[in-house]
N, C-alpha and C positions, 0 to 999 in steps of 0.2 A: 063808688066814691073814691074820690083821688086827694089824700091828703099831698099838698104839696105841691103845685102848677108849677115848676120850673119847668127846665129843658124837656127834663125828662117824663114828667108827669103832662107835660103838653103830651106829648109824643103818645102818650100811652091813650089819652083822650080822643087822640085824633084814630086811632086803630081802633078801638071802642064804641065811639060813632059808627066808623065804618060796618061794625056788626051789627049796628039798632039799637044799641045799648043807649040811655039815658044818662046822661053824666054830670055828677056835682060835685064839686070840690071844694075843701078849705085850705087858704092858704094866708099866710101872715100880709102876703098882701093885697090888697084890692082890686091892681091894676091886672086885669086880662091879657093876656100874652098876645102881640100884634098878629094873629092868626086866623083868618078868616074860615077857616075850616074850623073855629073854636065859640063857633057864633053863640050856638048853642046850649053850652056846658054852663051852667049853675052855681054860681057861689051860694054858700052855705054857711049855716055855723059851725062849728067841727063837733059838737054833740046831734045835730041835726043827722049830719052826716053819716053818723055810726049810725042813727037809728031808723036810716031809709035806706040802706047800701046791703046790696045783696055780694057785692066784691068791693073790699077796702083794702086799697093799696097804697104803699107808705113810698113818698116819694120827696125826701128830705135831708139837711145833711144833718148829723150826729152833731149835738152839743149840747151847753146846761140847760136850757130853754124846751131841748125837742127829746133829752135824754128820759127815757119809760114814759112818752109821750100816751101810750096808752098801755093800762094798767086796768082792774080791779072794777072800778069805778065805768071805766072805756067799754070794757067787754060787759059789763054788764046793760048796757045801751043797746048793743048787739043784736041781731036778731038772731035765734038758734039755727039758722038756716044759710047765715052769711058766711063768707072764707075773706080771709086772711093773709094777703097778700105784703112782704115787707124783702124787697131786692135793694134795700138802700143800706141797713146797719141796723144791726141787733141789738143793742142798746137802745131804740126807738122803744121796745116792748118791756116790761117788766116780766121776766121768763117764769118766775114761780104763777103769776097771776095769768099767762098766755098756757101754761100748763095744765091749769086747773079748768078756764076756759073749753079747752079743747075734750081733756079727757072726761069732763062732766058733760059735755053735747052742747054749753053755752053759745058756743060757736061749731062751727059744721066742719069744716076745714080748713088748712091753712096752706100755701103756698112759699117755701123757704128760698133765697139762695144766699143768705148771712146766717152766722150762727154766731152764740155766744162765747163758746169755745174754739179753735179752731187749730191744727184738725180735728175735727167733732170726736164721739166717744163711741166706739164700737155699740150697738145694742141702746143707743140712747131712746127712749120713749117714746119722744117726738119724733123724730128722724124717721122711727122704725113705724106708729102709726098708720093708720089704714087711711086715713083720711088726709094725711099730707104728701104734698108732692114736693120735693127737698132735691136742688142741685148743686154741685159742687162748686159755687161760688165762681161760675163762669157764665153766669147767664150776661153779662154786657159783654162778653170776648168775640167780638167778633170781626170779622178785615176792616170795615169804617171804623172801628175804634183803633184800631192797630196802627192805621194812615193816618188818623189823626193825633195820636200818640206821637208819631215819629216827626210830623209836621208841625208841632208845638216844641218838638225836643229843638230841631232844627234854629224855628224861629227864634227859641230861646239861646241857642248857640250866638245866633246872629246876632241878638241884640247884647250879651254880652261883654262880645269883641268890641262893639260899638259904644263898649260904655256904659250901655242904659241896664235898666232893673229890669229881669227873666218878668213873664207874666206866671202870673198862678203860684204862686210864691207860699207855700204852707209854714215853712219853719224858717 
């Protein structure tokens, strides 16, 4: 289950398929990504989705709308057998209730590369669990992001000099 169909959660779908996997997703909006490799993937409601998803992956940006998107409530949908996937922003989860989740068996596993604290905390529970696989916040680093990085930096130079407003503009 892919909360989230943007760029990235397309992306994730299409590798997913590739394995045989069944894929459904919720996402705020309707329209299907123009991807013909995506013929297949399933809109859903997002309580649906927790409670037929053997992997739920969080695929979203951080804000008031998507902040402890799943809590309490979320994980208790869950199936004790699902994991737990979230490579977008920790803040998506409500950490005390993804906590108690995990260490009561509510959920099976979880998969980390955001953390709530950062740099994390030596001996932290989570971290250290048997059942999660936790990276250092470099799972997107890779040479296409890095050339794409520099090719946006670039463009953004260019349209500057020229006058015009940088794309992607956060603050």
């Amino acid at each position: 289950g892919i909360i989230g169909l943007g760029n990235i959660g397309s992306a994730v779908a299409v590798r997913a398929l590739a394995f045989g996997m069944k894929v459904v997703y919720s996402d705020i909006s309707a329209k299907l990504p123009e991807n013909p490799l995506l013929k297949s993937v399933t809109r859903v409601a997002f309580e649906e989705l927790l409670q037929v998803s053997d992997i739920v992956t969080l695929h979203l940006h951080l804000n008031s709308e998507t902040e402890e998107l799943v809590g309490s409530e979320e994980f208790a949908l869950m199936k004790p057998t699902s994991i737990l996937i979230n490579v977008s922003r920790a803040g998506l989860i409500e950490q005390q209730a993804f906590k108690r989740a995990l260490l009561t068996g509510k959920i099976w596993g979880a998969g980390l590369d955001v953390y709530p604290m950062e740099p994390t905390v030596p001996g932290d529970q989570i971290l250290n669990h048997h059942r999660v696989v936790a990276t250092p916040h470099t799972a997107g680093s890779t040479i296409d992001v890095y050339i794409e990085a520099v090719d946006r930096c670039i463009l953004n130079l260019q349209r500057v000099s020229q006058g015009d407003t940088p794309e992607h503009v956060v603050n």
